[in-house]
N, C-alpha and C positions, 0 to 999 in steps of 0.2 A: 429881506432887502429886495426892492424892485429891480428887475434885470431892463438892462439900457434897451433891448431890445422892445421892451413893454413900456421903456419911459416916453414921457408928453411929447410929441411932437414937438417942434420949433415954431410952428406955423398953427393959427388960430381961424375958425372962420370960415374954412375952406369954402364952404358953397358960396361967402359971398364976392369969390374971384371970381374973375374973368376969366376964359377958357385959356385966354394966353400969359394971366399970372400965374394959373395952376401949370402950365408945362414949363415956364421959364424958374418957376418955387422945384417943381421934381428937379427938373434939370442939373438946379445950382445943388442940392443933395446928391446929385447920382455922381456927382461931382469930386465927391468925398471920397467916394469908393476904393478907386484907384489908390488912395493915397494910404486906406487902410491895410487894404493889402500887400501892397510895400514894407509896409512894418511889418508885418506876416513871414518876409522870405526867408529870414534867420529860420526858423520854424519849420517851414514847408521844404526847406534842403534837404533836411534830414530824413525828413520822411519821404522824399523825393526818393533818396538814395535807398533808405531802407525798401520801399518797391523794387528797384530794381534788382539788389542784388538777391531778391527772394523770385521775383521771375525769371533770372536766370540761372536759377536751381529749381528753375520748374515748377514755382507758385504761380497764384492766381491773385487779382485784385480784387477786392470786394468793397460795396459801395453797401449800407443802410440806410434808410433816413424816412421820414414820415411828411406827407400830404408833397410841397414844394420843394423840400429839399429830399425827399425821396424819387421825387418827380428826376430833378437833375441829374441827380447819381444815375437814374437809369439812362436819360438820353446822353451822359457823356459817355457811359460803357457801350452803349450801341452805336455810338460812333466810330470806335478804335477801330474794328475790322474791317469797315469800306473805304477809312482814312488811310490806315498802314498797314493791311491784309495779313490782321494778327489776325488764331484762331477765335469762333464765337466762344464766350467762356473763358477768354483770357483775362476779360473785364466785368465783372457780374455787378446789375444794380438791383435789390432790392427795397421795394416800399411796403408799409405798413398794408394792411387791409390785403397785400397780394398786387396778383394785375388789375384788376374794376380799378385800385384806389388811383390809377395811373389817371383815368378821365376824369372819375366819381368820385369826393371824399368819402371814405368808412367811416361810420362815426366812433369813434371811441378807439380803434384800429392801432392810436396811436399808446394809448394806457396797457397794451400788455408786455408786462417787461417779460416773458417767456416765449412770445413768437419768434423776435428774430432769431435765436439760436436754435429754434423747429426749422424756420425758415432754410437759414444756413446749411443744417445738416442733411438739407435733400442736395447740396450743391457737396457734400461729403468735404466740409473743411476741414482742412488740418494743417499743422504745423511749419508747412512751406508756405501757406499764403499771407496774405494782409488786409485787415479789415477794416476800413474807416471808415466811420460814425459820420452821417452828417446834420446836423441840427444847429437851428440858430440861436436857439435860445440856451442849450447847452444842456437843459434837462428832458427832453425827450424821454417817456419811460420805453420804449420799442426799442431806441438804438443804445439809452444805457445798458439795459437788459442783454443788448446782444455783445457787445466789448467787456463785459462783465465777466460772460460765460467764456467768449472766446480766448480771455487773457488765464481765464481757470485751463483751457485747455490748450494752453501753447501757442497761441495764434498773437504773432504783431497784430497791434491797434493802434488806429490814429485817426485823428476826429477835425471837424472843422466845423468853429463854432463861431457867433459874432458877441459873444456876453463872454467879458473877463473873468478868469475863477472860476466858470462851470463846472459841475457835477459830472457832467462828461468829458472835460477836457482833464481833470484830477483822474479819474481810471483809465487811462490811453498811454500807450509808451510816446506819441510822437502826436503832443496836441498844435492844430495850429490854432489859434484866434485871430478874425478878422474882427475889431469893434466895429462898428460903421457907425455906431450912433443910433438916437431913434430917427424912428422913421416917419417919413413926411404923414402919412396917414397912421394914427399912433398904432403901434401894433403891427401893422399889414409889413410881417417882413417878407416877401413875398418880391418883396422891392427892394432896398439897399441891401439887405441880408443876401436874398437870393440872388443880384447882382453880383455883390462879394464872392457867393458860396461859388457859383456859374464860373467866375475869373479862377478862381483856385482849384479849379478842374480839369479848368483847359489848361492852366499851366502846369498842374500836375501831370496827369498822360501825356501830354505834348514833350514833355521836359523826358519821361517814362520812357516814351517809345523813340525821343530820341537819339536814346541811352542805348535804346536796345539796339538798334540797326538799322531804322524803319527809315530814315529820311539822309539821302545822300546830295551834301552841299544845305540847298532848302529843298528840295524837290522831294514830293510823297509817291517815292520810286514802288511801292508795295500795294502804293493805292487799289484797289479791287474796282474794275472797268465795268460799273455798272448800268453805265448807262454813256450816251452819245456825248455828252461835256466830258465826262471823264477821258472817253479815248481818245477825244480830242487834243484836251491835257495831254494825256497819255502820248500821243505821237509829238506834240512839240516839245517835249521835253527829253524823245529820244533825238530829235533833227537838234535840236543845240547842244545836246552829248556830245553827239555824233559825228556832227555835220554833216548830215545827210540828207537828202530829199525829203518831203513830206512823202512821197509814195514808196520811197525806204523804209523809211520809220512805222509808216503803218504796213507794209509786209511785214515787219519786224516783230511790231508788238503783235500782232495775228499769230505768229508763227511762233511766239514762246510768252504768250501770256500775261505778261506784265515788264514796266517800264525795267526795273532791274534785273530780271532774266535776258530781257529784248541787248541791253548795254555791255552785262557781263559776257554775251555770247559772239558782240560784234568785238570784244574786247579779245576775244580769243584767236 
């Protein structure tokens, strides 16, 4: 049976639109996304929660996936610690082919269902972490291979897929599925797929670390001051704590490093 993610386009003909039908045709598709995902939430609680309560016994997240949706998983894990100044390592993404496969596709990179559990075990997993699969099509042999192995050796698994009934979302304790339908360019999920997959990442970490401690009120009190936007952030969000001067507030943060040290210590 063909997977929806492989099935025909809706849209015929492409090259002979206009440059402004082809974006208003994406548009009304990327449309759908949101809505897919919503029916997803039931799904993505659980494994929301299951994250959590495995990082607060001192796991780690793991992310798999091959070419785009391997791509993701890495840039949402390298986001957490500049975001919410969790440790590097608290969020791991791994792709198929290694790091090249990050700019350059590996050809084939994606057919060995024995790498990602090599992969894995240079990060030494085990049975306090969580490991979710991501793939759009749902048969990915790299990230079946690896929830395969990790479910043989005690590890949560949870996958996020955009094809109902997958072969990956069937070995996982905590599968989500986003369908989104096919895609405007048949095939190329790249696009509605990766849109879906992209939203269900951020809501997961975000939902993750806001579990964990990382965000007081809405403010990213932990954020890591890396550069001149940040401290800036960083001092107006102690002056409305606070209520105090901008030249307070940046004594403040200078003096103990970050937004929530700076607050807890004027607290005292």
């Amino acid at each position: 049976m063909q997977s929806i993610t492989e099935s025909e386009s809706n849209y015929d003909r492409l090259e002979a639109m206009s440059v402004r039908e082809l974006l208003q045709n994406i548009n009304l598709e990327d449309q759908t996304v949101p809505k897919a995902v919503e029916k997803a939430i039931p799904q993505l609680e659980r494994l929301v929660e299951a994250v959590v309560e495995k990082i607060q016994k001192g796991g780690r997240l793991f992310y798999i996936g091959a070419g785009t949706s391997g791509r993701l998983g890495i840039l949402d894990a390298s986001e957490c610690p500049p975001t919410y100044g969790v440790p590097q390592g608290l969020v791991i993404g791994l792709i198929a082919g290694g790091d090249s496969a990050i700019r350059k596709a590996v050809e084939f990179a994606e057919d060995d269902t024995q790498q990602a559990w090599k992969d894995l075990l240079q990060y030494e997993i085990n049975i306090n972490d969580v490991l979710v699969g991501i793939a759009a099509s749902g048969r990915t042999p790299y990230v079946i291979g690896g929830v395969e192995k990790a479910r043989e050796n005690g590890v949560l698994t949870g996958c996020v897929v955009c094809n109902p009934a997958s072969s990956l979302a069937a070995k996982v304790d905590f599968p989500v599925e986003v369908v989104v339908g096919p895609e405007f360019v048949t095939g190329s999920t790249r696009m509605k797929s990766g849109t879906a997959q992209k939203l269900v990442l951020n809501m997961l970490t975000t939902s993750v670390m806001i579990k964990l401690g990382h965000v007081k009120g809405n403010k990213m009190v932990d954020m890591q001051l890396s550069n001149l936007k940040l401290v800036d952030r960083g001092v107006r969000m102690i002056m409305e704590n606070l209520s105090v001067t901008k030249e307070m507030a940046a004594t403040l943060l200078r003096n103990h490093g970050s937004v929530r040290k700076a607050i807890e210590a004027a607290g005292k």
